[in-house]
VORO-215377 format. One line per field, with one value per residue (C-alpha): residue number from 0; chain; x, y, z. Coordinates in nm, 4 decimals. Example, Ala and Ser with C-alpha at 12.3 -4.5 7.8 and 13.67 -1.06 7.14 Angstrom:
pos 0|1
unit A|A
c1 1.2300|1.3670
c2 -0.4500|-0.1060
c3 0.7800|0.7140
***
This chain:
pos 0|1|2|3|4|5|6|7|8|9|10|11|12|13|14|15|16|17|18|19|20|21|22|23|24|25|26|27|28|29|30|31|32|33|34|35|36|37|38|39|40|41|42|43|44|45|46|47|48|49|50|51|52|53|54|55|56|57|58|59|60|61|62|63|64|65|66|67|68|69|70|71|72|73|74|75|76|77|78|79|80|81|82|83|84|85|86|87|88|89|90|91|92|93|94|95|96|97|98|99|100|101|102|103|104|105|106|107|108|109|110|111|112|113|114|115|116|117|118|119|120|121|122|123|124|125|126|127|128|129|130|131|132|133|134|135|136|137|138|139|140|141|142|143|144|145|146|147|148|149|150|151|152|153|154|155|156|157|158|159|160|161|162|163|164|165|166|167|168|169|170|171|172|173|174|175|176|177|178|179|180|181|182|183|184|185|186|187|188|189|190|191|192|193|194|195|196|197|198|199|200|201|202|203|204|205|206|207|208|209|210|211|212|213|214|215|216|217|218|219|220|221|222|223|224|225|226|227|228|229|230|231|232|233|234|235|236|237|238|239|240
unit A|A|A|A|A|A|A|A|A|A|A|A|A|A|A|A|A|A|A|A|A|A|A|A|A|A|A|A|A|A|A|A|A|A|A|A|A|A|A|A|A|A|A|A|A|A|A|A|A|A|A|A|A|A|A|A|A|A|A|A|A|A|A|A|A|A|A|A|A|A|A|A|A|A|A|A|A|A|A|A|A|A|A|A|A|A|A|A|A|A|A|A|A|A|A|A|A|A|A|A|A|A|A|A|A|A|A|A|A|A|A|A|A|A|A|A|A|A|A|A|A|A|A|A|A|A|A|A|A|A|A|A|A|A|A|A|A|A|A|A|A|A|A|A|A|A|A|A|A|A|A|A|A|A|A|A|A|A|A|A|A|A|A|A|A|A|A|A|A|A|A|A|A|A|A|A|A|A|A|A|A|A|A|A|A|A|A|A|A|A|A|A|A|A|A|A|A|A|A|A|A|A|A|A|A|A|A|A|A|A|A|A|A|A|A|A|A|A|A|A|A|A|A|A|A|A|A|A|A|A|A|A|A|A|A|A|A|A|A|A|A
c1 -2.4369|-2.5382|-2.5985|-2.2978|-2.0504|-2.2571|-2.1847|-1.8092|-1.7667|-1.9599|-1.7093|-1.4025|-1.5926|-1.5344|-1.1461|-1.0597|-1.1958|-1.0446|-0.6762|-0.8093|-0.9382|-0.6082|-0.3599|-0.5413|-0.2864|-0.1593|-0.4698|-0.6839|-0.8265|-0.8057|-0.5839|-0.7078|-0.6216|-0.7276|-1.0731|-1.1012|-1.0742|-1.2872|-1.6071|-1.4361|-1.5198|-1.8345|-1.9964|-1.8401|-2.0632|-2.3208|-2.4030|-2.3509|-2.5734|-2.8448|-2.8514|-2.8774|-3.1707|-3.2516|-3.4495|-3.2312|-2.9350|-3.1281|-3.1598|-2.8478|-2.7326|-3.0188|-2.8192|-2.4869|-2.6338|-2.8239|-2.4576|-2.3104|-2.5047|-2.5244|-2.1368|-2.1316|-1.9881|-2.2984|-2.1628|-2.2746|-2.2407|-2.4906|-2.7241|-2.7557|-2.7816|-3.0831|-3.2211|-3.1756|-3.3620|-3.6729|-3.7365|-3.7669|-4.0093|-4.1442|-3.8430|-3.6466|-3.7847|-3.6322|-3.8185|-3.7862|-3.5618|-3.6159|-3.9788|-4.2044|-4.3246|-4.1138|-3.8703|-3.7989|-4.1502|-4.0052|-4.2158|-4.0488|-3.7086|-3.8380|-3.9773|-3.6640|-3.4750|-3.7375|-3.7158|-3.3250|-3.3019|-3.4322|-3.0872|-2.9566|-3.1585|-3.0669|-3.2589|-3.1468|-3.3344|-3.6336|-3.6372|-3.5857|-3.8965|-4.0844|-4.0333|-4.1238|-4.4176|-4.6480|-4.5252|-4.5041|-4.8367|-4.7567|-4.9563|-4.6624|-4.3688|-4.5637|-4.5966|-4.2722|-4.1547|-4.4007|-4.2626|-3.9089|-4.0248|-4.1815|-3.8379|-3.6415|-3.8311|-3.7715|-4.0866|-3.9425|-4.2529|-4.4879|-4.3556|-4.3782|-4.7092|-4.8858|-4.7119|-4.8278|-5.2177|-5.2759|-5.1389|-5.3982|-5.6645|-5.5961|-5.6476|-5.8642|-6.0966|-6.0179|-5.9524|-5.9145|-5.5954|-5.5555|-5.1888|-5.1023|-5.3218|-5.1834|-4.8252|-4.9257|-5.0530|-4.7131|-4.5034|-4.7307|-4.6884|-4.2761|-4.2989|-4.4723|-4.2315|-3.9296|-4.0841|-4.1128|-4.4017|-4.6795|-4.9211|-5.0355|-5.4298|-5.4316|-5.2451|-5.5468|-5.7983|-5.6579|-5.6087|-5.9634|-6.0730|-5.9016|-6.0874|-6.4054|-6.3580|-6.3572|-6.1203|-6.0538|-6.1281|-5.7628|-5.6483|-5.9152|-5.8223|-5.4825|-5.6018|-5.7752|-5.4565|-5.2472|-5.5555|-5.4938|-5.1276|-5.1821|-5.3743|-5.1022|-4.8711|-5.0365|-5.1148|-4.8245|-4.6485|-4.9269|-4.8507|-4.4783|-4.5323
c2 -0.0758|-0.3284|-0.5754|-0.5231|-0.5434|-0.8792|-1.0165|-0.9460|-1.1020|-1.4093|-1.4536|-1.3515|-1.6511|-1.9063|-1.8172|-1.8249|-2.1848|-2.2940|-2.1711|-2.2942|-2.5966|-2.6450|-2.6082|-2.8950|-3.1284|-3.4405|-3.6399|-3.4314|-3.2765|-2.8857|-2.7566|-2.5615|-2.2248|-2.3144|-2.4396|-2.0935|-1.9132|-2.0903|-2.0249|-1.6658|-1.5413|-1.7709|-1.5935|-1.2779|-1.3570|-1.4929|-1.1601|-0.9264|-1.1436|-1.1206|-0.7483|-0.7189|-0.5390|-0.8368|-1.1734|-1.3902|-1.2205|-1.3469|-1.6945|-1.7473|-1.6274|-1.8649|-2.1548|-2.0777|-2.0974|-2.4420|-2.5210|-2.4032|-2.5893|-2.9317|-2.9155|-2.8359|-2.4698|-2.2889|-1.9976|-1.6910|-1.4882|-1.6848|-1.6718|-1.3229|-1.3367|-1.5426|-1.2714|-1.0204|-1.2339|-1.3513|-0.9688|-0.8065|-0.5628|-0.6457|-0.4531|-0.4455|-0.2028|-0.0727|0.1890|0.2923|0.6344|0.5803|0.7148|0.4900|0.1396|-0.1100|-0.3273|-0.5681|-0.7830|-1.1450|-1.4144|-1.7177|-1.5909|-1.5129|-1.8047|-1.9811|-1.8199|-1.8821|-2.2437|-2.2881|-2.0522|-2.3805|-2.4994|-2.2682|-2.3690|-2.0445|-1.8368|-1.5593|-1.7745|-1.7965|-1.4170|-1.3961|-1.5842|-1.4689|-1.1122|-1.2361|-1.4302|-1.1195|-0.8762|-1.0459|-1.0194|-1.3246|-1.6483|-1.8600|-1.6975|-1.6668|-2.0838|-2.1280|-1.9350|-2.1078|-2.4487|-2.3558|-2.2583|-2.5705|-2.7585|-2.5134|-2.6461|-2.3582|-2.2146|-2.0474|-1.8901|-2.0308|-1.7315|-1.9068|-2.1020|-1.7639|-1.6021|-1.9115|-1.9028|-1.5107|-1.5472|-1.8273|-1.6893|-1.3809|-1.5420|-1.7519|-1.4529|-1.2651|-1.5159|-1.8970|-2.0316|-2.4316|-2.4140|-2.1957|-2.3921|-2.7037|-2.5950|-2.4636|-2.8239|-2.9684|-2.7215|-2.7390|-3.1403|-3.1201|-2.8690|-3.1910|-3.4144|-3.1985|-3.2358|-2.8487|-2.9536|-2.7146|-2.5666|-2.3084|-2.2492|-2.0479|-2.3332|-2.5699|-2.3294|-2.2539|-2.6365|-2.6920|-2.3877|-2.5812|-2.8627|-2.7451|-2.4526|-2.3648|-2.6242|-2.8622|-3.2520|-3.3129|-3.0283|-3.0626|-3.4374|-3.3353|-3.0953|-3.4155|-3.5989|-3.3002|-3.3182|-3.6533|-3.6062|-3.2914|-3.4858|-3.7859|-3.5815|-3.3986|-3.7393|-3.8878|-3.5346|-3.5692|-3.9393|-3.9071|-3.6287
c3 -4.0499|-3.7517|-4.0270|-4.2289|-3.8906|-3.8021|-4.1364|-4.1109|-3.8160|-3.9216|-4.1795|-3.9517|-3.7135|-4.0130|-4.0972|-3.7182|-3.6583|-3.9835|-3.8440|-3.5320|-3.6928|-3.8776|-3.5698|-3.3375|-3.2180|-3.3437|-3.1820|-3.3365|-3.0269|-2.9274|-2.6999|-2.3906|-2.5953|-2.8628|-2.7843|-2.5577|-2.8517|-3.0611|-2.7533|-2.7406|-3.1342|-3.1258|-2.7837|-3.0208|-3.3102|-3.1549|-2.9586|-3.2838|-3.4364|-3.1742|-3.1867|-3.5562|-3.7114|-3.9443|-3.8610|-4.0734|-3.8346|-3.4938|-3.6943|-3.7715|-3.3784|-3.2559|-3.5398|-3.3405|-3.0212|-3.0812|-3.1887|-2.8963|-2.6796|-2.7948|-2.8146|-2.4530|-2.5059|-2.2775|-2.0944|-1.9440|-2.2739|-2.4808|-2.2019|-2.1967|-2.5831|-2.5764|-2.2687|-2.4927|-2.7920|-2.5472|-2.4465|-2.7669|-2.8041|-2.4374|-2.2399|-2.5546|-2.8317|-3.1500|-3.3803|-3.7352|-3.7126|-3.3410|-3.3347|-3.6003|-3.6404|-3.4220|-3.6573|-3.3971|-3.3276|-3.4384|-3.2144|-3.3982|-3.2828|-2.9122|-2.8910|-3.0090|-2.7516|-2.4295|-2.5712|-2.5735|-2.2565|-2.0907|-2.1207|-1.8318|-1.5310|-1.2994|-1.1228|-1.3985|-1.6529|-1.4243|-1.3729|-1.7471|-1.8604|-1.5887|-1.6905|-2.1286|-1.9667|-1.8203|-2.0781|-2.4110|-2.6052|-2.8745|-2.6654|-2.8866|-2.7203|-2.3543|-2.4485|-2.4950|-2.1497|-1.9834|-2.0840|-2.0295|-1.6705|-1.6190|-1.7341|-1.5331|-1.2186|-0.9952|-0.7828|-0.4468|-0.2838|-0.5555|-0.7407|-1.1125|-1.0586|-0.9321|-1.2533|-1.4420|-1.3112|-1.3668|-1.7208|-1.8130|-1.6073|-1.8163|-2.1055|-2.0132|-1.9719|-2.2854|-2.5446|-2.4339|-2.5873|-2.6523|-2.7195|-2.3855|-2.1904|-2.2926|-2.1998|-1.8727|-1.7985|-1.9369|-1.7204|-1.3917|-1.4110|-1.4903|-1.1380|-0.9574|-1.0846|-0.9790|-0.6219|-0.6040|-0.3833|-0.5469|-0.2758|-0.4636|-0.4621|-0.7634|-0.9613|-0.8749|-0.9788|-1.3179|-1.3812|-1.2561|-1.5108|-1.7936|-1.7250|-1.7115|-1.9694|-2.3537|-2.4414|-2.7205|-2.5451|-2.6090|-2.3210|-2.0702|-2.0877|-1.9574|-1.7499|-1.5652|-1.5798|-1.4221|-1.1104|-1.0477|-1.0648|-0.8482|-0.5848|-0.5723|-0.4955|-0.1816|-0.0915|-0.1015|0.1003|0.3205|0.3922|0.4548|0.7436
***
């Protein structure tokens, strides 16, 4: 039934730009009302879409939303879409007939949505991938929060390179994984070059594990790089005290 309503609004989204679309002034540019309506039935869609039961429905919300925000229509709506995409079956858990298998364990889509989520720099966001980070057991959608975290560039109280540091460590414990260790390197040098001014202890340690640990060459060799960059930077804070 979810499906079904998502599908008619997709196509009700279609014939209202095209009257939309057809009613733009003589310069060819959208008035104020008209362009509010327009991001009105898209945020519409775009959330319907996000809560269908289908993957090809979360695609096609994740398509709009890509849309959305290389036009410069982000708002408020279609970040809490993309929330509600990244915590899928971590906070976010639907069941067959509410008690079997869960029907709702898409990684490509979550990690689609921790990837565009990027694109809203709030503290919300942070919180957001913070929360898919430590609860999310797919290392490709705990990847892709962890690089959106790193882009993000917010770390009040060394909150996201703690969060960062346990999740490797973790890993790096259980099952050693080149891809997440990789992206924790690219998101812990985007935090030095955002001047969040990184004194965590932990943060060292896990890039020092990297770089001594059960790596491809490829990742320890940034993991050296990310040190030096590391030890720059407290030497360059130290030197401007």
């Amino acid at each position: 039934m979810r499906s079904l309503r998502s599908a008619a609004l997709a196509a009700l989204l279609v014939v209202a730009l095209a009257g939309v679309a057809a009613q733009t002034t003589g310069s060819g540019e959208k008035t104020v009302e008209e362009a509010y309506l327009q991001e009105t039935l898209e945020t519409m869609i775009i959330k319907e879409q996000a809560r269908g039961d289908t993957r090809d429905l979360k695609l096609l919300a994740l398509q709009y939303i890509k849309q959305s925000i290389d036009e410069g229509r982000k708002n408020e709506e279609v970040r809490k879409s993309l929330e509600y995409l990244a915590l899928e079956t971590s906070t976010i858990v639907v069941r067959e007939a509410g008690v079997g298998r869960i029907i709702n364990d898409y990684p490509d889509v979550r990690a689609k949505a921790c990837e565009y989520l990027a694109e809203f720099p709030t503290v919300e966001t942070k919180d957001t991938l913070l929360r898919v980070a430590l609860s999310d057991r797919e290392p490709m959608v705990i990847s892709a929060a962890i690089r959106s975290l790193g882009k993000i560039g917010i770390n009040d109280n060394d909150e996201v390179t703690q969060t960062i540091a346990f999740i490797v460590n973790k890993y790096d414990i259980l099952q050693p994984d080149n891809s997440l260790a990789f992206e924790t390197l690219v998101a812990i040098e985007r935090l030095v070059d955002a001047g969040t001014g990184i004194k965590d202890p932990s943060i060292i340690r896990t890039v020092l594990r990297i770089a001594d640990g059960n790596y491809i060459i490829p990742v320890k060799q940034k993991a050296r790089q990310v040190l030096d960059k590391l030890r720059k930077s407290a030497a360059s804070s130290s030197g401007g005290k």
